[in-house]
C-alpha positions in Angstrom: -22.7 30.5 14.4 -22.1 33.7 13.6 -19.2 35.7 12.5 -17.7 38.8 13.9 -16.7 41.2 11.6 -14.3 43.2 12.9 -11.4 41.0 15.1 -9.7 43.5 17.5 -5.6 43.6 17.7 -6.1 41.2 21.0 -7.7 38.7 19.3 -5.8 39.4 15.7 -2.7 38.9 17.7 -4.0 35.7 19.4 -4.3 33.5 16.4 -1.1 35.0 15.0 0.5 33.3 17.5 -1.5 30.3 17.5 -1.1 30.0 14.0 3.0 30.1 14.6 2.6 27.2 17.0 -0.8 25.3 17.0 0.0 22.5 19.8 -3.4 21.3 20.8 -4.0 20.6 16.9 -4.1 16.4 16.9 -2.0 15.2 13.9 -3.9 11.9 12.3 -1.0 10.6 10.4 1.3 10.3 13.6 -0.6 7.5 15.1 -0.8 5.8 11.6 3.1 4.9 12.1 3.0 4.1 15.8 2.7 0.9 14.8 5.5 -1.2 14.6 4.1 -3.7 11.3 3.3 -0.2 9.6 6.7 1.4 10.1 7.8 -1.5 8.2 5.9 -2.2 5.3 6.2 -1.3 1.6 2.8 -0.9 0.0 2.2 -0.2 -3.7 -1.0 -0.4 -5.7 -1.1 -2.3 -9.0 -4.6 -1.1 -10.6 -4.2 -0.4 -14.0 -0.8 -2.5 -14.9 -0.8 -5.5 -17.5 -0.1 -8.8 -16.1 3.7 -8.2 -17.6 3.7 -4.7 -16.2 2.7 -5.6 -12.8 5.2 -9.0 -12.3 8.3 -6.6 -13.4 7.2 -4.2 -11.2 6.4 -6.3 -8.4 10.1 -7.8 -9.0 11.4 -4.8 -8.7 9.6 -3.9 -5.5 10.9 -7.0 -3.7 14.6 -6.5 -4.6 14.5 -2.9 -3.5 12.4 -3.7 -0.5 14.9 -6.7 0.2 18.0 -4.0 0.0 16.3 -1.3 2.0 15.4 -4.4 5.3 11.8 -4.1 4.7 9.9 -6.8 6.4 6.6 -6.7 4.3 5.2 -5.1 1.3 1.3 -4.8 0.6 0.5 -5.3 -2.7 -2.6 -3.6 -4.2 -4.2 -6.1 -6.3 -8.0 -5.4 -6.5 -9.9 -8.4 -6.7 -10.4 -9.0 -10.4 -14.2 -7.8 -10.3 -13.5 -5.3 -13.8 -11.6 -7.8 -15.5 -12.5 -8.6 -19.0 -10.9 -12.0 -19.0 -14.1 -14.0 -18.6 -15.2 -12.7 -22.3 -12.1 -14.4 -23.7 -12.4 -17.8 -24.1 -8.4 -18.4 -24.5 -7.0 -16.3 -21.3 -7.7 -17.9 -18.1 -10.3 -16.7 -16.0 -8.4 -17.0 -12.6 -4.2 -16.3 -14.1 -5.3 -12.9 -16.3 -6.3 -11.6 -12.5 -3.5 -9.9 -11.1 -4.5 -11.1 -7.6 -3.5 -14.9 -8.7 -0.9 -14.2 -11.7 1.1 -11.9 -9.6 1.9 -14.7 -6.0 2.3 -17.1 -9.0 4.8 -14.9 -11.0 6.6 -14.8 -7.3 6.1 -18.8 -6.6 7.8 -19.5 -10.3 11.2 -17.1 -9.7 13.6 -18.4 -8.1 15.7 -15.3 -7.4 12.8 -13.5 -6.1 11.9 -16.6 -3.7 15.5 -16.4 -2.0 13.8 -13.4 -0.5 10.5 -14.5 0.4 8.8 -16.2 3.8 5.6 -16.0 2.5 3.0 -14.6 0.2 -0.6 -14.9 2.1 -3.8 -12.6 1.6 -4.1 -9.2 3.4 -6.0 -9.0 6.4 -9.7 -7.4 5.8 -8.5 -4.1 7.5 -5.5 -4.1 4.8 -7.6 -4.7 1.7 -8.4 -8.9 2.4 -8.6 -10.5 -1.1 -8.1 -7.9 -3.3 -4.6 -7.3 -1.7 -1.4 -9.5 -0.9 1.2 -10.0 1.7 4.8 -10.6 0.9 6.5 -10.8 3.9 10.7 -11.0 3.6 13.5 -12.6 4.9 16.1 -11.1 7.3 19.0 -10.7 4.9 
C-alpha cells in the first residue's frame, strides 16, 4: 500500500471529523458484557498468593461479592503445574495447591458457607481446572 504524502484540506477535514465520531468502529468489549452470566460475575486471579494469602483474600471476595448481589465469582487458581510442593515431603501434594486448599478453605467456614450454593470447576472456556466457580446465594 502506499502512502500519500501530501493529504489535501478535503480529506484532512474528512478524518477530522471521523476521528470526532468514529461510528462504524466495532467495539470488542461491548459484546463481552452482553451476556447476562458475565454481567454478573466477580473474577479475580490468585497466581502468586500463599495459601494463607489467597483463603483471606478469597474470604474477603465472597463477603464483598455477597454485599454487592453478585451471583458468581471466578476464581483464578492455575492448576498447580509450578508448584514446588511435590519436593517437600511434609506439605501435601494436593492441599499446598491453591486449586484444592482454596474450595476447602471455603467447605471448612462456616460464615463464608451461609453464602455459598456451590463451588464446582470452571467451564473449559472460563479456565476448566485451573479455575473455580463459587456461585452465591440470593441474600
Amino acid at each position: 500500500m502506499n502512502k500519500k504524502k501530501d493529504l489535501s484540506k478535503e480529506d484532512k477535514k474528512t478524518w477530522e471529523t471521523y476521528i470526532k465520531n468514529p461510528s462504524d468502529l466495532f467495539d470488542k468489549e461491548k459484546n463481552l458484557f452482553q451476556d447476562k452470566k458475565r454481567k454478573e460475575r466477580f473474577k479475580y486471579d490468585l497466581h502468586g498468593y500463599s495459601l494463607d494469602e489467597a483463603n483471606q483474600k478469597v474470604k474477603a471476595i465472597i463477603i464483598s461479592c455477597a454485599n454487592e448481589n453478585y451471583k458468581e465469582i471466578l476464581l483464578i487458581t492455575g492448576k498447580g503445574l509450578h508448584s514446588t510442593s511435590d519436593k517437600d515431603s511434609y506439605v501435601s501434594k494436593e492441599f499446598s495447591k491453591l486449586k484444592y486448599s482454596v474450595p476447602d478453605f471455603i467447605k471448612n467456614n462456616n460464615d463464608l458457607n451461609k453464602l455459598i450454593t456451590s463451588i464446582t470447576d470452571a467451564d473449559r472456556i472460563d479456565g476448566g481446572e485451573g479455575a473455580i466457580l463459587i456461585r452465591l446465594k440470593n441474600l
